[in-house]
C-alpha positions in Angstrom: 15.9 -16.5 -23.1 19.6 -16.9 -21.7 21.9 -14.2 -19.9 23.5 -12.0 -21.3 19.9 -11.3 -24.1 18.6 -7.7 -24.5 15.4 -7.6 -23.9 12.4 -4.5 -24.0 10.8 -4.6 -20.6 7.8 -2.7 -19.2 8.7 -2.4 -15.1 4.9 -3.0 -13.7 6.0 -1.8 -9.9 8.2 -2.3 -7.5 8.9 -4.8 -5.5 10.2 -5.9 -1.4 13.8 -6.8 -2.0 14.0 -3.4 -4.1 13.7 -4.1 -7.5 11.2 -3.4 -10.6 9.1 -6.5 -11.6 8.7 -6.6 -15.5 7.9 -10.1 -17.4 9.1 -11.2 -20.8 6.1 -13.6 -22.4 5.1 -13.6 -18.6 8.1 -15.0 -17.4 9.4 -12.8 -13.8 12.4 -10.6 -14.4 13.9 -8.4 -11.8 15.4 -5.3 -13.2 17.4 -3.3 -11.0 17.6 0.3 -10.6 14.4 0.8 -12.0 11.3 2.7 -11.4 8.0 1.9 -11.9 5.1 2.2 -15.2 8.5 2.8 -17.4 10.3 0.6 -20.7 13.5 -0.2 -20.3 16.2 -1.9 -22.5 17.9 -4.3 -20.3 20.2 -7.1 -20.0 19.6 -10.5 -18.4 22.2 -11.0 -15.4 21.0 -14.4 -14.3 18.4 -16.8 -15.0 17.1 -19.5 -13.2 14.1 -21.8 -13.5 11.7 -19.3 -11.4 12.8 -15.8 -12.1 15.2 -13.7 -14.2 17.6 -10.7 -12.9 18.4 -8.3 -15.6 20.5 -4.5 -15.4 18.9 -1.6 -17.7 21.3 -0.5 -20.8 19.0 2.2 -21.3 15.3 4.0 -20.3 13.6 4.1 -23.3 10.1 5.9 -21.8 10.9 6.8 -18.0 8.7 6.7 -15.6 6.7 10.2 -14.2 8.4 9.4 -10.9 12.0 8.8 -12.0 14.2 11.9 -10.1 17.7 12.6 -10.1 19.4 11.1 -7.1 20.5 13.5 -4.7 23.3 11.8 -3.2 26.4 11.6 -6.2 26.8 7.8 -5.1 23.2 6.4 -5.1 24.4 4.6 -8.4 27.2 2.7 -7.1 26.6 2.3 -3.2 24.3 -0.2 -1.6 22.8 2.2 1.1 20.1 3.5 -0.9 18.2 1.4 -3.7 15.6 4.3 -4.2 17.3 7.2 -4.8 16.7 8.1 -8.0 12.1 7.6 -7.1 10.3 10.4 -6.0 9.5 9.6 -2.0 6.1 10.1 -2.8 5.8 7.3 -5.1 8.3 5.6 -2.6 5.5 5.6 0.0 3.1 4.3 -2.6 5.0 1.8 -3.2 5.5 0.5 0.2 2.2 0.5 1.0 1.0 -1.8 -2.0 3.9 -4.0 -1.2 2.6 -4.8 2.3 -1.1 -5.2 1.0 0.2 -7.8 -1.4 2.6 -9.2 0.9 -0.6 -9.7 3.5 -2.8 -10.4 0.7 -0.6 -13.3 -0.6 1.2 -14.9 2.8 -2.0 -14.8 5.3 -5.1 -14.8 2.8 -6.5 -12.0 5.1 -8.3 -8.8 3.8 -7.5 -6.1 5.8 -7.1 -2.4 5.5 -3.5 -0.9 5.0 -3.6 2.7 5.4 -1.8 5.2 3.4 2.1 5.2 4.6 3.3 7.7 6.9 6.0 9.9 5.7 9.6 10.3 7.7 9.7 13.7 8.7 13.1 13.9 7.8 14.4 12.3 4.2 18.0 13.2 4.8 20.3 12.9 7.8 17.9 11.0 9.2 19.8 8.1 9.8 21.4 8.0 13.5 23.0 4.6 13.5 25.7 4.1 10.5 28.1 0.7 10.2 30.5 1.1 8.0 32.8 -2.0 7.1 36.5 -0.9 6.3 39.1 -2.2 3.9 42.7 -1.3 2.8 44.0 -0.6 -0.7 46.8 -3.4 -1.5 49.0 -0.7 -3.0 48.8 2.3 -1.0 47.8 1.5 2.4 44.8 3.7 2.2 41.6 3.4 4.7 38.4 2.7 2.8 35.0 2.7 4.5 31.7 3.3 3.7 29.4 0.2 2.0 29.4 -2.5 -0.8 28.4 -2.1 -3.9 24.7 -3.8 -4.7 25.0 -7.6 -4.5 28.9 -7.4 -3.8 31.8 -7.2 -1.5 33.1 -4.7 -3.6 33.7 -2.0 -0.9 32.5 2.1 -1.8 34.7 4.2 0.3 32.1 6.8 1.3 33.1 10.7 2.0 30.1 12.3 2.3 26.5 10.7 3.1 23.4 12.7 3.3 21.0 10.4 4.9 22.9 10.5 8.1 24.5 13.8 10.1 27.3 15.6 8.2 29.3 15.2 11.8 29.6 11.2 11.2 31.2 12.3 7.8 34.2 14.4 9.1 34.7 11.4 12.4 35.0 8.8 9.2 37.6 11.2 7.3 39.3 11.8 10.6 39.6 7.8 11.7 40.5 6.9 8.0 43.6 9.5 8.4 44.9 8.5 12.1 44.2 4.7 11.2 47.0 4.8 8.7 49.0 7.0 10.9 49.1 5.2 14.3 49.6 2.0 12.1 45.9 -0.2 12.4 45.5 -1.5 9.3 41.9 -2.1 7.7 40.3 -5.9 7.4 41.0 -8.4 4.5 38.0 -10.4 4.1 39.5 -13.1 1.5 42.6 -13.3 4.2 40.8 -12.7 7.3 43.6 -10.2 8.4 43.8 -6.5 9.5 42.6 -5.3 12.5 40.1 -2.3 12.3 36.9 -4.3 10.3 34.1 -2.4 11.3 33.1 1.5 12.3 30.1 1.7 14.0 28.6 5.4 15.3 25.7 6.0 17.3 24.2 9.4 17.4 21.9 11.1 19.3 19.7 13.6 17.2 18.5 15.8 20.5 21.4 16.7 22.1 24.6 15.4 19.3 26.1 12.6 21.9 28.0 10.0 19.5 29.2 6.9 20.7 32.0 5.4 18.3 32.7 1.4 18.1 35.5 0.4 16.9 35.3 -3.4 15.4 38.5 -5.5 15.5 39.2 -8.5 14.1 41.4 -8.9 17.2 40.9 -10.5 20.7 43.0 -7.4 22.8 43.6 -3.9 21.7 46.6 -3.2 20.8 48.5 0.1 21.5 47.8 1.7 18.2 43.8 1.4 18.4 43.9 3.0 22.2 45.7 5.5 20.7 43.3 6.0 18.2 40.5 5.7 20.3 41.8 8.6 22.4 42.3 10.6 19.3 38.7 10.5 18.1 37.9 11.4 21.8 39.9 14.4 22.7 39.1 15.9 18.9 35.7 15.8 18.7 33.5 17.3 21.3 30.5 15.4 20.7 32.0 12.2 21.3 30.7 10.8 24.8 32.9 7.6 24.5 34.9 5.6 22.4 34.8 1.4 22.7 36.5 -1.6 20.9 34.4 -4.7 19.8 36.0 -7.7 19.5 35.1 -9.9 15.9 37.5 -12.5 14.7 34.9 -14.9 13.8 34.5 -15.5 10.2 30.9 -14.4 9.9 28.9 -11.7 8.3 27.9 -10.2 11.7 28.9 -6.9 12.0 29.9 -7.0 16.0 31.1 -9.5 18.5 29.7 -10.3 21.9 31.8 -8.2 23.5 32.5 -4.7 23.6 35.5 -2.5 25.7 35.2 0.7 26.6 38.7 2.3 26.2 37.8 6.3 26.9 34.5 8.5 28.1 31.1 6.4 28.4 30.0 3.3 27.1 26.7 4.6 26.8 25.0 8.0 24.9 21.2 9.3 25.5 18.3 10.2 23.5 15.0 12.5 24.1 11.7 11.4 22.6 9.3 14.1 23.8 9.9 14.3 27.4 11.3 10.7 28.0 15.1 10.5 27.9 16.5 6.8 27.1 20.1 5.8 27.9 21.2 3.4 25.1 24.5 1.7 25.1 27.1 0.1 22.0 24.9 -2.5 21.1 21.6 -1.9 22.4 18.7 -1.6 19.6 17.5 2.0 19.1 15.6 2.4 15.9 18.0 4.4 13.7 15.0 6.8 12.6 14.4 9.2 15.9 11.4 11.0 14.3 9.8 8.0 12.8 10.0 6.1 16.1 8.4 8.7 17.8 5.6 8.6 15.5 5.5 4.6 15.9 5.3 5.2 20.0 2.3 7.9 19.0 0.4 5.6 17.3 0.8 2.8 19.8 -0.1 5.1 22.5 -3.6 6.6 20.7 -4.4 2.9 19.7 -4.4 2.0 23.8 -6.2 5.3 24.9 -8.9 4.4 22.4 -9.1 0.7 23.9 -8.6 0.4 27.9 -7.7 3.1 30.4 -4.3 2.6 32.8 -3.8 -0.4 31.4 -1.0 -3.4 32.3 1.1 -3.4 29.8 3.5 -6.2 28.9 6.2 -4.9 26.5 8.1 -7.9 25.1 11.5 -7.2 23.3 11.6 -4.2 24.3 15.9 -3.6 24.3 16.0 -0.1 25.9 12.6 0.2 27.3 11.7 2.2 24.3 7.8 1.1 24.1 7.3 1.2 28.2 9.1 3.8 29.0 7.2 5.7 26.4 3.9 4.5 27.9 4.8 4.9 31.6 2.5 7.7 32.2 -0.8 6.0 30.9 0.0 2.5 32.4 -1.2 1.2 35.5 2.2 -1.1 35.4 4.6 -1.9 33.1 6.8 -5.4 32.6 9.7 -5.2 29.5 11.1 -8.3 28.7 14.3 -9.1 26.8 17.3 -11.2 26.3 20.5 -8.4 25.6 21.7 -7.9 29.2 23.4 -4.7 28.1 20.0 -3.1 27.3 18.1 -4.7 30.0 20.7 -2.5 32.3 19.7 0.3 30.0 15.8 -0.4 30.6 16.9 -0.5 34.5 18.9 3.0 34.4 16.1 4.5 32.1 13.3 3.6 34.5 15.2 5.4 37.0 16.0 8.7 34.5 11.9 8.9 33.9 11.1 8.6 37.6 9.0 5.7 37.2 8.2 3.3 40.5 5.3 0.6 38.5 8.0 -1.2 36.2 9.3 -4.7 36.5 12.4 -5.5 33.9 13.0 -9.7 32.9 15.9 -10.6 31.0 16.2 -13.5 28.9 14.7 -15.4 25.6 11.2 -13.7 25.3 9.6 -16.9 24.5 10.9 -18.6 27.5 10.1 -15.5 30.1 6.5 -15.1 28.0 6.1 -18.9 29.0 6.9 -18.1 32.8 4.6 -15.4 33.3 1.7 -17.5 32.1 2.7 -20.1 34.4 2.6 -17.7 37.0 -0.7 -17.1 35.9 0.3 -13.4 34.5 -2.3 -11.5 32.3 -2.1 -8.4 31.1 -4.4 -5.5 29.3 -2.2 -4.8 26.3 0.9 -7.1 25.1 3.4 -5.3 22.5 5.8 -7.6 20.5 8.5 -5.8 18.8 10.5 -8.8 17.3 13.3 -8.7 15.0 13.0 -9.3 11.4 12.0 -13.4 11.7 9.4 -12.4 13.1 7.6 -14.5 16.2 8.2 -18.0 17.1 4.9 -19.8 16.7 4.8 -20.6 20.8 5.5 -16.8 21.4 2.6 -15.7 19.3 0.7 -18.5 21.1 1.5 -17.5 24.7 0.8 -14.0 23.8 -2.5 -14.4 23.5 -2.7 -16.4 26.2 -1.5 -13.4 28.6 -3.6 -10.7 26.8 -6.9 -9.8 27.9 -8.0 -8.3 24.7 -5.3 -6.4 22.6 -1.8 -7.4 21.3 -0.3 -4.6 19.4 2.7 -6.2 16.8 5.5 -3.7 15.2 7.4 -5.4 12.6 9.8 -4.1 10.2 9.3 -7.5 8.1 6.0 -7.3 5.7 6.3 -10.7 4.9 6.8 -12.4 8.4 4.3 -10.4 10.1 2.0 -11.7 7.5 2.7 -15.1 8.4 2.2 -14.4 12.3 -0.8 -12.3 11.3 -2.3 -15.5 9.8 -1.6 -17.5 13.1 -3.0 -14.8 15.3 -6.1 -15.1 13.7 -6.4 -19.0 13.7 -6.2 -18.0 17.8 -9.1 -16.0 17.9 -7.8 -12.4 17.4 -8.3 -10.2 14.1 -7.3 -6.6 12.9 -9.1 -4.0 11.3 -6.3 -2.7 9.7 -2.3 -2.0 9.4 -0.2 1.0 9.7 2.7 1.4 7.8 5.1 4.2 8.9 8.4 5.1 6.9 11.7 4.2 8.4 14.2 3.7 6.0 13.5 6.5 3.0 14.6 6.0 -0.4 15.0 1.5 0.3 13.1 -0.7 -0.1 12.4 -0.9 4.0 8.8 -0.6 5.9 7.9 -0.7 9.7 4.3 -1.8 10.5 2.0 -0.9 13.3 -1.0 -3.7 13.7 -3.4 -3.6 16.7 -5.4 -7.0 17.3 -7.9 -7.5 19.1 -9.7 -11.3 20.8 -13.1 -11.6 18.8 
């Protein structure tokens, strides 16, 4: 086999990175844009001594759960890899792919329970980044995201996993940009200015905050003036801020962040708890899927101890203590974004809580210094981004916990790993619950409670 073959493939399922796994005399191939139990005619893309990659020319036998996307660009934009899958078969896909995922990385059996739907599959998504680029010819504003395994920019007008609102602000900046004269980034050149649109919304009460990303070091006259235009036309917008980016990195926003008109900050109601959240503090993107997260952590505490001490460790906003404040005896959030540990402060204060203590700074350092100063607490949450846990932070946490650590990951594959560690230390789970974030990719969060045998 070589690229550029044609080869008949059966897709067996799907797999963590998105694609279908098929084999050719039981050699891996991973066919994009498929779905799973169908035959495909594909062509081989790459080859290398592991694995193949291979596109389909055409769907000779589709599979039962192959739909038509709703969204016109599914095909060609990198947001959603699952479109065109029914979202039931999307869920039963995730959940296999974290059994085999803890099956293969820890060697541990335990239970993954059926997924739990989004309650919303469109405009669901409340934090949107768009990346910005201008046409060589015409000046004209693109935003909106690269095509699959590209930098091939999809200038996005209408997206229907996030609110229709964030649509008319990206028509609206795309327009003035050009207008007040702020050009759109040149990756290959590292030049233009604007390089990044970032909008956070709130879904209970509308608030959007709107970033814009420069590849600059100052703004210049013609962003304020664009930053005052998106303000004074648009109700919902509670502020408008400049990032500053020049480095030549794929990270979407700088270290720091202006605020040129309203606030720098928007809120957001989950139940009855009200969270500040500022530019670049971490708020899951999904509001209705993170309350349903904070549901589950809560009912797996009532079932274990009663007013309990609760360390939450990266914990950005305060999303998982503030959430538990009323069943907690005391509460302690640790993390290491200043900006949101000032949003943790302000949001103790909004919820009228009095038993909270806020620590900023690397969570396996300040984890260390609580067990030095002899710190232990009923329940420890860990939160952590996608690498997962650093092998001393999965050690001190057990260290600290009397009896349960509850771990939310959005990484199948590096909670595996830690899951494996956490049991060398002496604690197990009876099982993991998977709850849908991201619809329609290839994206699962996971809720695990441990317990010390």
């Amino acid at each position: 086999m070589q690229r550029g073959d044609k080869v008949e493939l059966f897709v067996e399922k799907l797999l963590f990175e998105g694609a279908g796994l098929a084999r050719y005399e039981n050699f891996p191939i991973f066919v994009e844009a498929a779905a799973p139990q169908e035959r495909v005619l594909a062509e081989i893309v790459s080859l290398n001594k592991n694995y193949a990659k291979a596109k389909i020319l055409d769907i000779l036998d589709p599979s039962t759960a192959r739909i038509k996307p709703f969204c016109a660009m599914a095909s060609v934009c990198g947001g959603c890899c699952w479109q065109h899958i029914d979202y039931n078969e999307q869920l039963k896909q995730k959940k296999q792919i974290v059994e085999e995922t803890i099956r293969k990385i820890s060697g541990l059996d335990i239970e993954v329970k059926d997924v739990i739907a989004s309650p919303q599959t469109r405009e669901f998504r409340h934090k949107v980044q768009y990346p910005v680029a201008q046409t060589k010819v015409s000046k004209r504003l693109l935003a909106g995201y690269y095509k699959p395994n590209s930098h091939e920019l999809v200038n996005i007008k209408h997206c229907p996993i996030q609110p229709q609102i964030i649509d008319e602000l990206v028509a609206f900046i795309r327009d003035k940009a050009v207008e007040f004269g702020v050009s759109g980034y040149d990756e290959k050149k590292h030049g233009g200015c604007l390089r990044h649109i970032v909008f956070r919304h709130s879904e209970s009460n509308g608030q959007i905050l709107v970033v814009l990303v420069l590849n600059d070091s100052k703004i210049v006259s013609s962003v304020r003036r664009l930053a005052q235009a998106i303000f004074d036309s648009f109700e919902n917008v509670v502020g408008c801020l400049v990032n500053f980016n020049t480095a030549k990195t794929n990270s979407i926003m700088g270290k720091r962040t202006e605020c040129v008109v309203g606030q720098d900050f928007y809120t957001e109601k989950l139940d009855e708890k009200v969270y500040r959240v500022s530019a670049g503090s971490f708020f899951q993107v999904n509001p209705q899927s993170a309350l349903n997260i904070l549901n589950i952590v809560k009912d797996m505490i009532v079932s274990e101890v009663e007013a309990p001490s609760i360390l939450d460790a990266y914990s950005g906003v305060g999303t998982f203590g503030i959430y538990l404040g009323d069943i907690a005896k005391s509460v302690t959030l640790v993390e290491d974004y200043p900006p949101a540990t000032a949003d943790a402060v302000a949001n103790i204060e909004l919820n009228g809580y009095k038993n909270f203590e806020v620590l900023t700074g690397d969570a396996k350092v300040q984890l260390e210094n609580l067990k030095l100063a002899g710190k232990t607490f009923d329940v420890v949450i860990v939160d952590p981004p996608r690498k997962g846990l650093a092998f001393e932070a999965v050690k001190t946490a057990t260290e600290l916990s009397r009896n349960v650590i509850i771990y939310v990951s959005c990484n199948p594959s590096t909670l595996a790993r830690d899951l494996k560690i956490f049991a060398e230390l002496g604690y197990k789970t009876d099982y993991i619950q998977p709850v849908d974030m991201f619809c329609h990719t290839f994206h699962i969060e996971n809720v695990v409670m441990l317990k010390r045998n």
